[in-house]
C-alpha positions in Angstrom: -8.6 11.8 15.8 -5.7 10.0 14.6 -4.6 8.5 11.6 -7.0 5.2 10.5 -8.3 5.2 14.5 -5.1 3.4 15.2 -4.4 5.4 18.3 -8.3 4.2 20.2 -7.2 5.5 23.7 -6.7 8.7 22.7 -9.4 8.8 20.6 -11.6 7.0 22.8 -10.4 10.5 24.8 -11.5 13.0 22.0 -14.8 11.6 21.7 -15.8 11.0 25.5 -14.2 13.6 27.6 -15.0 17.2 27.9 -12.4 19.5 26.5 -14.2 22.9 27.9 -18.0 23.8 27.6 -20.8 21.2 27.6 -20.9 21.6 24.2 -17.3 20.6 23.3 -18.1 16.9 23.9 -18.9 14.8 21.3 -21.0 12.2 22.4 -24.4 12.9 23.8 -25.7 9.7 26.0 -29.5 11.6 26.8 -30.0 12.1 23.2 -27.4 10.3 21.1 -28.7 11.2 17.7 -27.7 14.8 18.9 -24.0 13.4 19.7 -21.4 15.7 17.6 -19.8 12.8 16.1 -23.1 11.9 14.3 -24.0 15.9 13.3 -20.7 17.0 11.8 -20.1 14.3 9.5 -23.1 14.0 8.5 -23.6 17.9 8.2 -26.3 18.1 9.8 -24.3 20.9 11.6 -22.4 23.3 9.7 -18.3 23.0 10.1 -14.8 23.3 8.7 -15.0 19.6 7.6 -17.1 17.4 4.6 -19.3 14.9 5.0 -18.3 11.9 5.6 -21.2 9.2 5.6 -24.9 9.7 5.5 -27.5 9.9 7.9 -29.1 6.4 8.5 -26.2 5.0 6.7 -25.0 1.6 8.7 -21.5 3.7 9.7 -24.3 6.1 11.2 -26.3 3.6 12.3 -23.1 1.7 13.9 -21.9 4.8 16.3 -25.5 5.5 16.9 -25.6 2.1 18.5 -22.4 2.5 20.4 -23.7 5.4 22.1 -27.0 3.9 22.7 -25.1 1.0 25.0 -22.9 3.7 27.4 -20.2 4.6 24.9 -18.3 1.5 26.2 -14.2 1.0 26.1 -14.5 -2.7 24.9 -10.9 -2.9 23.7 -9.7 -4.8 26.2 -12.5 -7.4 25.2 -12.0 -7.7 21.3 -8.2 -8.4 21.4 -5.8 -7.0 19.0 -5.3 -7.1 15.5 -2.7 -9.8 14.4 -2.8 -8.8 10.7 -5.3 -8.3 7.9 -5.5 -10.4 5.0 -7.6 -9.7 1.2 -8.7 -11.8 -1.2 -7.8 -12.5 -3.7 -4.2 -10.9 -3.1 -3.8 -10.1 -6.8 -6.4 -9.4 -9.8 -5.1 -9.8 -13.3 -7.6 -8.2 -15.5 -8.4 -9.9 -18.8 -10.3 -6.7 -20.1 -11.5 -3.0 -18.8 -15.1 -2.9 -17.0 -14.0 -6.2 -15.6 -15.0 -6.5 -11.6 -13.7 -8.5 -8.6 -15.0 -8.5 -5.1 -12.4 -7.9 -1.9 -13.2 -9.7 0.8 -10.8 -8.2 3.6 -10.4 -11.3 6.9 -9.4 -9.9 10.3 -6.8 -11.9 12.1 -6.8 -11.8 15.7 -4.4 -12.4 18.4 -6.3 -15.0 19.9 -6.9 -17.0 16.7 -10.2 -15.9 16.1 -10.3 -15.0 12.4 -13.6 -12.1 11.0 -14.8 -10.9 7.9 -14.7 -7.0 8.0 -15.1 -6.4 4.9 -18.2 -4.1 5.2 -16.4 -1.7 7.7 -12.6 -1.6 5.9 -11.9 1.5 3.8 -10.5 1.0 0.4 -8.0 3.5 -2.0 -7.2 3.3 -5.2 -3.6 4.2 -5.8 -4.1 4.8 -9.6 -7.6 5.3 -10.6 -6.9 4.9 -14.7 -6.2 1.7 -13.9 -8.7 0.6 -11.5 -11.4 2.5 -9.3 -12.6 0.4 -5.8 -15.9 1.4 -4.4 -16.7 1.6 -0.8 -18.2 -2.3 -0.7 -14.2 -3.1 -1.8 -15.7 -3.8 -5.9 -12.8 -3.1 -8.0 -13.7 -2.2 -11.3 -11.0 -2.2 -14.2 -10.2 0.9 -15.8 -7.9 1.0 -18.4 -4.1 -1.2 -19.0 -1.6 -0.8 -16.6 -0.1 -1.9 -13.4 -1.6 -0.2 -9.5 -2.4 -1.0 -6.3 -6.0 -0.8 -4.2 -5.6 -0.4 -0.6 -7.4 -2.1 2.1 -7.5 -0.8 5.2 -9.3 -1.5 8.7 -8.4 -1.1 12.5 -4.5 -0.3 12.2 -4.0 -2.8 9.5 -3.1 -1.9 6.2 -2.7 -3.9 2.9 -2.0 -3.0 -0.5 -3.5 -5.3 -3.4 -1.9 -5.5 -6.5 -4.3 -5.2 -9.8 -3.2 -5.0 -13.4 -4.5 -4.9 -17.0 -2.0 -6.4 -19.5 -0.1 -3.5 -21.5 0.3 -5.7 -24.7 -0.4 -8.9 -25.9 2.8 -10.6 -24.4 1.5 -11.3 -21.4 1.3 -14.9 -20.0 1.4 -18.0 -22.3 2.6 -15.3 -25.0 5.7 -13.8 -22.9 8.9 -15.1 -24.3 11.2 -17.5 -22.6 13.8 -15.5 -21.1 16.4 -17.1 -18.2 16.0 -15.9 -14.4 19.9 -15.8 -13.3 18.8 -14.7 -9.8 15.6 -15.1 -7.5 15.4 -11.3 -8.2 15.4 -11.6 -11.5 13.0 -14.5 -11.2 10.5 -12.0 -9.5 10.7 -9.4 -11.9 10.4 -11.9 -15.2 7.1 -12.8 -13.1 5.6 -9.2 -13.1 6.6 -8.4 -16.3 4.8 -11.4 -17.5 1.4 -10.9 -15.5 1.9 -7.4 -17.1 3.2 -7.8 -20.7 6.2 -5.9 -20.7 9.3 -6.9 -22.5 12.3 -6.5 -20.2 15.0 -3.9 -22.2 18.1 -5.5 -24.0 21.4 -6.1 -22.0 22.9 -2.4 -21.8 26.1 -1.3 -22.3 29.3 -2.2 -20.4 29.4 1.4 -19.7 26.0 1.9 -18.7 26.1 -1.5 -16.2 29.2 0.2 -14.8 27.8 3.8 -14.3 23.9 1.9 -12.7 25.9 -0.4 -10.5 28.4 1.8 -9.2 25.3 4.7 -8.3 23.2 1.9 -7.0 25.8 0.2 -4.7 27.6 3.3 -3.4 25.9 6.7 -4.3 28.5 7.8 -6.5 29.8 7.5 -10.3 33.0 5.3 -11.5 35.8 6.9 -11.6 37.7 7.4 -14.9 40.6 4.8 -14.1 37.4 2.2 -12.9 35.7 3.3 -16.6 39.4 2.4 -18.5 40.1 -0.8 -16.6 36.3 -2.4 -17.2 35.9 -1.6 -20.9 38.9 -3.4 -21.4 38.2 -6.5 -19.7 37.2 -9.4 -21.7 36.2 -12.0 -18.8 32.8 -13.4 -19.8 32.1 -13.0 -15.5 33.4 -9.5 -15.4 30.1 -7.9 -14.4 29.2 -10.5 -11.5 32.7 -9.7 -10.0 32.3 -6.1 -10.5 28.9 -6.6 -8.4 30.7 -8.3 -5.7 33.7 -6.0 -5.8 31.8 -3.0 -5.8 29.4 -3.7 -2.7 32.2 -4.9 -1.1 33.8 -1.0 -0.6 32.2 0.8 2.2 30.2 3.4 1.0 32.4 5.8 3.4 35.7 4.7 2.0 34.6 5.2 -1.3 33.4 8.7 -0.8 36.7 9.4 0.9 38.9 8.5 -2.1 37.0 10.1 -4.5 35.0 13.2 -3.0 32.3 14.9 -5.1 33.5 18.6 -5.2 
């Protein structure tokens, strides 16, 4: 089967068509409770894999279904995924053991707009800060700053969720000036998050970061000489510019890592 059943022609395929013996297909319209697709994963035959829901559960319950009506290709009919949203699109936690409910919308091409919450799948991407359980309940865990991930059809979207490291988060974080709309974005997190940004480094360590970050490569000794002794209150702005200006290629060319 393939990733997240994005690929449902061929595993419409898989599950219909026989790939050798009778027994090799894995859906059984005379007696669809004895369909493979219900038996493996939910063990009630033996095989490589674990289970996966329970018998009677509604996933069960919702394939049984399926092959009760003729295994239908309906595809065609329910249109295609325009993109998935969740709500809320961020939780900042006030305290552990706090919970939020997801509520994950389906966006279809043709406008049509469905709650799927009860059939998405959710992840947590750091379970010390937040565990989600299959009904998309996130429950806080401990401080810190992860993700939970909705998923359903081929759509795919990452929540973020935090718990304040410290007590300058929000109304307590102190006022500190946004000289860029990048800058302005990362104030914001640290803010939800209550982490101090570090104090302005070094005019050696802003050359060295911008210099690997533009081009892949370290300052040259000359580069080091001629910026430590400029005393232009703009000098790091123009180094910016000047630096992402060189073609990465050119640069490597003049001064070759050996």
């Amino acid at each position: 089967m393939s990733l997240f059943g994005s690929e449902w022609e061929a595993d419409f395929a898989q599950l219909t068509q026989k790939k050798g013996g009778e027994d090799e297909i894995r859906v059984n319209g005379k007696e669809p409770q004895n369909s493979l697709v219900l038996l493996k994963p939910t063990l009630q035959m033996k095989h490589k894999g674990k289970e996966r829901f329970k018998k009677d559960s509604w996933q069960y319950n919702l394939i049984l279904k399926w092959i009760q009506g003729g295994v239908k290709d309906d595809a065609g009919k329910t249109g295609e995924l325009a993109r998935l949203e969740v709500l809320p699109a961020e939780i900042v936690f006030a305290r552990p053991g706090e919970s939020v409910q997801l509520r994950v919308l389906a966006h279809w091409a043709d406008g049509a707009v469905e709650d799927v919450t009860e059939i998405s799948r959710f992840k947590s991407n750091d379970e010390s800060v937040a565990n989600v359980a299959e009904t998309g309940l996130i429950s806080c865990t401990g401080k810190g700053d992860s993700h939970i991930v909705a998923s359903y059809d081929n759509g795919v979207a990452p929540i973020p969720v935090m718990l304040p490291v410290s007590e300058f988060a929000g109304g307590n974080f102190p006022a500190i000036a946004a000289r860029t709309k990048v800058d302005e974005l990362v104030l914001n997190k640290l803010r939800k998050v209550g982490v101090i940004p570090s104090e302005i480094c070094t005019d050696a360590d802003f050359l060295r970061r911008v210099s690997i970050d533009l081009t892949g490569t370290l300052p040259t000794p000359d580069e080091i000489t001629r910026f430590l002794a400029e005393t232009s209150a703009g000098k790091r702005s123009a180094k910016i510019e000047q630096t992402a200006s060189v073609p990465r290629l050119r640069r490597l060319l003049d001064h070759p890592i050996v």
